[in-house]
LUMVEXKOL-351998 format. One record per residue: residue in one letter; x, y, z of N, C-alpha, C, CB in turn. Coordinates in steps of 0.001 Angstrom, whole numbers, padded with zeros to 6 digits, always signed. Glycine has a CB too. Layout:
BEGIN
AXYZXYZXYZXYZ
...
end
This chain:
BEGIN
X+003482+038258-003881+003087+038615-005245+002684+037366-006031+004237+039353-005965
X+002212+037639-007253+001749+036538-008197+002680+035875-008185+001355+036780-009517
X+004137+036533-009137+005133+035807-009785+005265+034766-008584+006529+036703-010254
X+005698+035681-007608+006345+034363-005949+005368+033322-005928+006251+035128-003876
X+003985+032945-006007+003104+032421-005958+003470+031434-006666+002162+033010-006166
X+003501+031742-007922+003931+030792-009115+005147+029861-008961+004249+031640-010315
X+006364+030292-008710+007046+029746-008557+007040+028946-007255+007780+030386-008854
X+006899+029068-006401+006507+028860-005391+005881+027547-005854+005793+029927-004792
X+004893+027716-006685+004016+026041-006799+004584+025263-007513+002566+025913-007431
X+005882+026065-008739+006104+024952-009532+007323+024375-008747+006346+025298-011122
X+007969+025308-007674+009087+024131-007183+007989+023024-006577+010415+024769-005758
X+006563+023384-006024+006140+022596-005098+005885+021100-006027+004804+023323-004322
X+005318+021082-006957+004975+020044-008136+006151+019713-008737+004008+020562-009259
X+007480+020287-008258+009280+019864-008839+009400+018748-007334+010986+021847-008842
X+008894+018805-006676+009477+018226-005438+008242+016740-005076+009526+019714-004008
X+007201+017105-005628+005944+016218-005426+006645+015116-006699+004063+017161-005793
X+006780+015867-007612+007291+014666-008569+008434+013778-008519+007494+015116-009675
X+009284+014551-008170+010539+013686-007512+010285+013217-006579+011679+014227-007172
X+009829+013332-005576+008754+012374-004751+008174+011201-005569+007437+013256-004252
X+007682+011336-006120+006916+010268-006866+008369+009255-007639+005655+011186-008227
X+008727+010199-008157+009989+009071-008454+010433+008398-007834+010990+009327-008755
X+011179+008783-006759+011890+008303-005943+010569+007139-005383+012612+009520-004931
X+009707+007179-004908+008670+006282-004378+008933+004889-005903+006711+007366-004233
X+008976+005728-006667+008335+004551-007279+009829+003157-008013+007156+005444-008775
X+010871+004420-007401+012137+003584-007122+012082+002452-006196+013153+004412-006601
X+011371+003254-005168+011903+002538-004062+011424+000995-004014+011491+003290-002781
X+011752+000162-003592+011701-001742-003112+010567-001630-002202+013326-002594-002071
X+011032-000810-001428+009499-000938+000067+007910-000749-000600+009603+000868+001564
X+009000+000332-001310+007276+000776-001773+006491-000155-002893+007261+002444-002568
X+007153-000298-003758+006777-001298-004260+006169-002416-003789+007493-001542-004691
X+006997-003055-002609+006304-004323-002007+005049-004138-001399+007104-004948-000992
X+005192-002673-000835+003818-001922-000131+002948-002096-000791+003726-000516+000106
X+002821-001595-002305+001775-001457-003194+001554-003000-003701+002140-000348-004383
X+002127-003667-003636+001883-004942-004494+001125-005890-003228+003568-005714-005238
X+001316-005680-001873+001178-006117-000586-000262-005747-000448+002191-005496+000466
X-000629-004570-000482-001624-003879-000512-002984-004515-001343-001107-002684-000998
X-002408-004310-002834-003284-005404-003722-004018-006695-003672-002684-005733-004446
X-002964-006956-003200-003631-009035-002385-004202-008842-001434-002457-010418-001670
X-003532-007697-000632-004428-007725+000701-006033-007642+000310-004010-006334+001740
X-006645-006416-000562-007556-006149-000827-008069-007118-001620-007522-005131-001144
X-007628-008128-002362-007780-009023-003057-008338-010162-002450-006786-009195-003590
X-007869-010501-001606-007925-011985-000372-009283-011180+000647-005764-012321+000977
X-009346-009810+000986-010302-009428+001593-011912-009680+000894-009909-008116+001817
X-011336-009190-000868-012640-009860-001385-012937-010920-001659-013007-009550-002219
X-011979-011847-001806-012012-013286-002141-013041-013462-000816-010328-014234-002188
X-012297-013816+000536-013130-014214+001976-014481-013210+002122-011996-013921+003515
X-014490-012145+001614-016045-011701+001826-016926-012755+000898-016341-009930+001267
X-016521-012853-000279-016773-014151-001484-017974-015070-000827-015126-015330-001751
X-016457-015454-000305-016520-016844+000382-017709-017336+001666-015071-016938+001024
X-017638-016003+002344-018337-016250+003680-019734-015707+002739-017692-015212+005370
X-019710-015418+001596-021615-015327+001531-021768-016365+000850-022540-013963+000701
X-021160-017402+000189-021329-018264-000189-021265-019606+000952-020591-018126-001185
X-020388-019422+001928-020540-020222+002828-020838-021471+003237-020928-019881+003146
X-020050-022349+001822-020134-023107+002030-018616-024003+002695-020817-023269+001075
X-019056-025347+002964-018403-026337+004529-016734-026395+003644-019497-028726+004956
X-017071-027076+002551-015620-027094+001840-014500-026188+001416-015779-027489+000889
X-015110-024660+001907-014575-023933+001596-013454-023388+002781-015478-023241+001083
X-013792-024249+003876-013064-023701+005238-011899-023884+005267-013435-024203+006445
X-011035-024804+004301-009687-024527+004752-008816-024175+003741-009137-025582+005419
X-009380-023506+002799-009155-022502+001852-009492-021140+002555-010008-022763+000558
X-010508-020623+003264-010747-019724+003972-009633-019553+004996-011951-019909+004427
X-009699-021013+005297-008136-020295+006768-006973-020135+006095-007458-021585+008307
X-006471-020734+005402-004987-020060+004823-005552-018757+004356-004096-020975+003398
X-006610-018461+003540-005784-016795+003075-006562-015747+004396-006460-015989+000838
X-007015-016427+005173-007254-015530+006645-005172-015232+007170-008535-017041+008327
X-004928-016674+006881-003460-016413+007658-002875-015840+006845-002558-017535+008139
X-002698-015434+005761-002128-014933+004609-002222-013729+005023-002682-015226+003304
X-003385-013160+005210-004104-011720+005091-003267-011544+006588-006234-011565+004988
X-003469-012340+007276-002914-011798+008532-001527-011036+008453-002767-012944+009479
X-000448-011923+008070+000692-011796+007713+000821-010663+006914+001093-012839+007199
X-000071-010589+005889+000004-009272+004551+000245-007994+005575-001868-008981+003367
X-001619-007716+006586-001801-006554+007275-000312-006355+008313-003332-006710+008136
X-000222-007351+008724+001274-007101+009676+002356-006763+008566+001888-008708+010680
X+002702-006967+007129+003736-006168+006283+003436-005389+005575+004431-006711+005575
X+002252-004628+005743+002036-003540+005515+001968-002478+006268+001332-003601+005070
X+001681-002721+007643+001724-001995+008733+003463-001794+008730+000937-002796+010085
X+004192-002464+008639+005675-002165+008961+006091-001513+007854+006607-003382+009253
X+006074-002231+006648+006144-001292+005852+005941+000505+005025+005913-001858+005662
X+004829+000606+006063+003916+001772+006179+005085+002852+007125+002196+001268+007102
X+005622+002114+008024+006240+002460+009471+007676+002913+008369+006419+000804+011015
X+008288+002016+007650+009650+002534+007445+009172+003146+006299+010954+001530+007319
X+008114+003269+005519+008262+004261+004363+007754+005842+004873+007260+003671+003001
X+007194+006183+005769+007069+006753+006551+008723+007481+006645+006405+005923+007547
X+009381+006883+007160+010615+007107+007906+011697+007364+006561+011017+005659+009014
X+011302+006933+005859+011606+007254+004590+011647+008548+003825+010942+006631+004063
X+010499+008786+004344+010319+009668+003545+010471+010944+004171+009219+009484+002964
X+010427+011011+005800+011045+012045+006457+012156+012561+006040+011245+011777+007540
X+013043+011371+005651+014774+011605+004904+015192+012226+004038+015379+010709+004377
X+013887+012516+002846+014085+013061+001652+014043+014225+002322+013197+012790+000463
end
């Protein structure tokens, strides 16, 4: 029926939101999202960089290559336990 319908969606948007809370409690996630940011950040910086391409710029280019490296590897794990996380709720 309608009514069941209805309710039905508002527990669903009672549970999406507490979801959201709880996410936005959480430490992982946080680091996720803030991890995430630089990542995409340092991705545009080095796209930047390589069209500008110039010689002095190369070892500024390799640290935030290793940076980025490191980021994508704690976001990938991070991804892995918030994941696992969130199975729990």
């Amino acid at each position: 029926s309608k009514e069941e319908e209805n309710r039905e969606e508002k527990i669903k948007n009672k549970e999406e939101k507490e979801m959201r809370s709880i996410l936005r409690e959480n430490n992982n996630f946080q680091k996720f999202s803030r991890y995430c940011e630089e990542k995409e950040s340092i991705e545009k910086e080095l796209n930047d960089l390589s069209i500008s391409d110039g010689k002095k710029e190369d070892g500024k280019k390799e640290k935030l290559e290793k940076r980025l490296r490191h980021l994508k590897k704690e976001v990938s794990e991070l991804a892995i336990i918030l994941q696992n996380e969130i199975k729990l709720l």
